[in-house]
N, C-alpha and C positions, 0 to 999 in steps of 0.2 A: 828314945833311949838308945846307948850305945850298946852295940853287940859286945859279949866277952865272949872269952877265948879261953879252953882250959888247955893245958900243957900235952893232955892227953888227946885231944882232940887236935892241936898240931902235929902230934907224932905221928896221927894215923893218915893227915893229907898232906903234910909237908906244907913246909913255907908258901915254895911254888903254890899249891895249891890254895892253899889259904888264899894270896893274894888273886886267886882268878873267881874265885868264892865272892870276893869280896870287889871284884872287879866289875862280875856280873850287877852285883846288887848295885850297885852306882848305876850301871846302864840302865836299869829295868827301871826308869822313873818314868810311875804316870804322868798324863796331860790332861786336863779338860780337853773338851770339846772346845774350837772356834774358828768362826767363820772366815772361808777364803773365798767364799762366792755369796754374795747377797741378793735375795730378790729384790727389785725395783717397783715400784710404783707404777702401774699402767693406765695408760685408757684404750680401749676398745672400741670396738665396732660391735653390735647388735648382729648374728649372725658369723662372725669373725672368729680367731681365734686369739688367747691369750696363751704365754706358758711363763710360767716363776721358773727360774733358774737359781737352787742353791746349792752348797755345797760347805762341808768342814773336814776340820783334821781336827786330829787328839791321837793321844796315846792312853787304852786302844782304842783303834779307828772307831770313830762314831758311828753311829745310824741316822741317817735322815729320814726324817719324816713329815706331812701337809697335815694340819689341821682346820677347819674352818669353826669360828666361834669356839673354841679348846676341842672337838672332839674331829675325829679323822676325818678326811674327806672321804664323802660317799656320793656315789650320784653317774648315771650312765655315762654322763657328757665332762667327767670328772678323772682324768687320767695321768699316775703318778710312774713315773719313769724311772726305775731307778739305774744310777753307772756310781764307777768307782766302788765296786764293794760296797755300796749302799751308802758308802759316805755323802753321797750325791742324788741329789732328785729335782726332776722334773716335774711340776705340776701346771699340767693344761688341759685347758679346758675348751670345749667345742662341740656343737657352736653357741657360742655366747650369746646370752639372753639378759634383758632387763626388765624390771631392775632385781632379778633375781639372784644374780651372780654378784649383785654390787656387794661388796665385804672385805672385811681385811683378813687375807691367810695366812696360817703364821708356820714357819718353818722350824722345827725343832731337834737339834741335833742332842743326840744323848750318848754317852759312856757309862761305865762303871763308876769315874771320875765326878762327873756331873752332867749340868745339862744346860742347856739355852738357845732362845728363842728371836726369832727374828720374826718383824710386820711388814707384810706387802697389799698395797689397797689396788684392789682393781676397780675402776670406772666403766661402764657398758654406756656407751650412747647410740640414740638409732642415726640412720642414716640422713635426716632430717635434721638432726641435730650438731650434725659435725661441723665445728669451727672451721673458718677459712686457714688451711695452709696445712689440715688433716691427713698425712701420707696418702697417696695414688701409688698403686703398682702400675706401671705405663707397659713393663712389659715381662714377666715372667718366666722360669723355665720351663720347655719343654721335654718332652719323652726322646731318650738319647740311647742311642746303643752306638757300643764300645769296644775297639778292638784291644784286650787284654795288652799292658805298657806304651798303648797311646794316650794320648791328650786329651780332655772333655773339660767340656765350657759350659757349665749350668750359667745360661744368661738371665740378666737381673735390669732393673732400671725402674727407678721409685724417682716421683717431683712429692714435694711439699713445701711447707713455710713455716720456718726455717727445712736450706737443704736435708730430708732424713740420712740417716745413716744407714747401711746395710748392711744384717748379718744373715746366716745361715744356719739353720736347722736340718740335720740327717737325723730319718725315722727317729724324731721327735726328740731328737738330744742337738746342744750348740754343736756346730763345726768350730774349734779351734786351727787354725791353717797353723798357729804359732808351735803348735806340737805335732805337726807331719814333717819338719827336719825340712822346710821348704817346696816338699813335693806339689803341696797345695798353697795355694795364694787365691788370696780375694783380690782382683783388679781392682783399679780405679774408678771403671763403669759400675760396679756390683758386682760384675760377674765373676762365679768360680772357676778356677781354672785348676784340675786336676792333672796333673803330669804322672807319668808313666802306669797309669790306672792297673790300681788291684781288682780283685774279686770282691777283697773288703770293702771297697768304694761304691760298691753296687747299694743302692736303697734309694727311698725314697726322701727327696730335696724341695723344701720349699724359701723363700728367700725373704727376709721380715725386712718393713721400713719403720724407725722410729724418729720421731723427732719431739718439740717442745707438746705437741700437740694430740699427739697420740701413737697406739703401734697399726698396723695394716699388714697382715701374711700372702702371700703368693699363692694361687693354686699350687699342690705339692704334684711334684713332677717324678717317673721313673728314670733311672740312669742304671743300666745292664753292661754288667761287664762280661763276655764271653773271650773264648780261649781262641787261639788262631787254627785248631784243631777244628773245630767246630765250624768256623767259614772255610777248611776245604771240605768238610761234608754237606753242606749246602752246593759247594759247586758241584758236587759228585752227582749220582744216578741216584743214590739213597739219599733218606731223610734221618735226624736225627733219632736215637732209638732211647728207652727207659734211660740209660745211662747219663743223659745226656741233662744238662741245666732246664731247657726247655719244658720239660716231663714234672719239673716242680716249681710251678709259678712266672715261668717267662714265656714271652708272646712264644707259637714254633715261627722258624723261619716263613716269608708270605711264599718263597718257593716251593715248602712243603705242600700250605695249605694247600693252591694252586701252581701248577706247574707251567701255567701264564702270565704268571707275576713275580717280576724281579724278588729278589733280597735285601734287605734294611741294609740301608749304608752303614757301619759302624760306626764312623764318625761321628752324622752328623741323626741317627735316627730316620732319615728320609728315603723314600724310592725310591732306589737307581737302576 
């Protein structure tokens, strides 16, 4: 039904006004919920990991959520990730088990608007079971340290049959290289190549192979970004104090431990 307008009710906001009244209402149009990220279909490995990747938009921003059989996921080895203002979620699971896990979960975005649901089937097979041409990780990332606006190369390298494809997981969410503005690029080997390394860039990398056949994940690797502050107090007579990254969660320098033993190369992670 169309809004009226009384005479009196113009004089007291003015034209001008009216029209921004009525400008607003036109902009404030809700949206459903619907999907710009859809889970896939998987198969597994027995001991492995899997993760559903979905995500929506609406006006207002939806919420994402995993269910399994209609009711939420619950379970130790059951873990839902959320980003994007919860528009977004992560559901993975680890370590994979059969044929327990075998099920289809369903991802459900909802608004005030509405709601709707998307089916992704997971497959668990043991390792006895895997079809020829089942992704191989031949060689995985390892433990990197970093000297803050240098380069880091999380290296990667999957065979299967059909060639897999390679993406990238940080603490348990996709790497999109397509929204770092180029800083980040996936090579042609697999491997990541991060250029002028933030703080942000610091966590934990593992590198996923998929192909016709199944998915296969990497052992997940550290990547520490430290400040250039920090390698001249390694070279100094002191060791790093409270203040310092070290003090919450990163290796200390192997100088501090012992005063016989070099310092991690930034670059490359290795004793130099």
């Amino acid at each position: 039904m169309a809004s009226t307008w009384s005479p009196s009710v113009v004089s007291v906001v003015g034209p001008v006004g009216l029209f921004l009244i009525l400008l607003a209402r036109g902009c404030a149009t809700e949206e459903p919920p619907r999907f710009i990220k859809e889970p896939k279909d998987q198969i597994g490995v027995s001991g492995g990991v899997a993760s559903f990747v979905c995500q929506a938009t609406g006006d207002p921003k939806p919420r994402v959520t995993w269910n399994k059989k209609g009711k939420k996921v619950n379970s130790q080895r059951f873990e839902t990730i959320d980003f994007d203002e919860s528009s977004g979620a992560v559901l993975r699971i680890q370590p994979l088990r059969t044929p327990r896990d075998e099920n289809v979960y369903e991802c459900v975005a909802q608004n005030s608007v509405g709601e709707i649901t998307v089916h992704a089937k997971l497959t668990v097979l043991r390792e006895d079971q895997l079809p020829p041409g089942f992704p191989n990780i031949d060689m995985g990332p390892q433990l990197k340290v970093v000297e803050r606006t240098r380069t880091a190369t999380m290296l990667c390298a999957a065979s299967g049959n059909p060639d897999p494809e390679i993406t990238w997981f940080k603490d348990f969410l996709p790497v999109d290289p397509s929204a770092s503005n180029g800083r980040i690029k996936q090579l042609r080997s697999g491997a990541l190549q991060i250029e002028s390394s933030e703080e942000t860039d610091q966590g934990k990398y593992e590198c996923v192979a998929t192909n016709s056949a199944g998915v296969r994940y990497s052992s997940p690797a550290n990547l520490y970004v430290r400040g250039r502050e920090l390698r001249q107090a390694e070279a100094g007579t002191h060791c790093p104090t409270l203040s310092h990254p070290w003090a919450h969660g990163l290796p200390a320098p192997l100088s501090c431990a012992d005063p016989s033993r070099k310092a991690l190369t930034p670059s490359t992670g290795s004793l130099e």
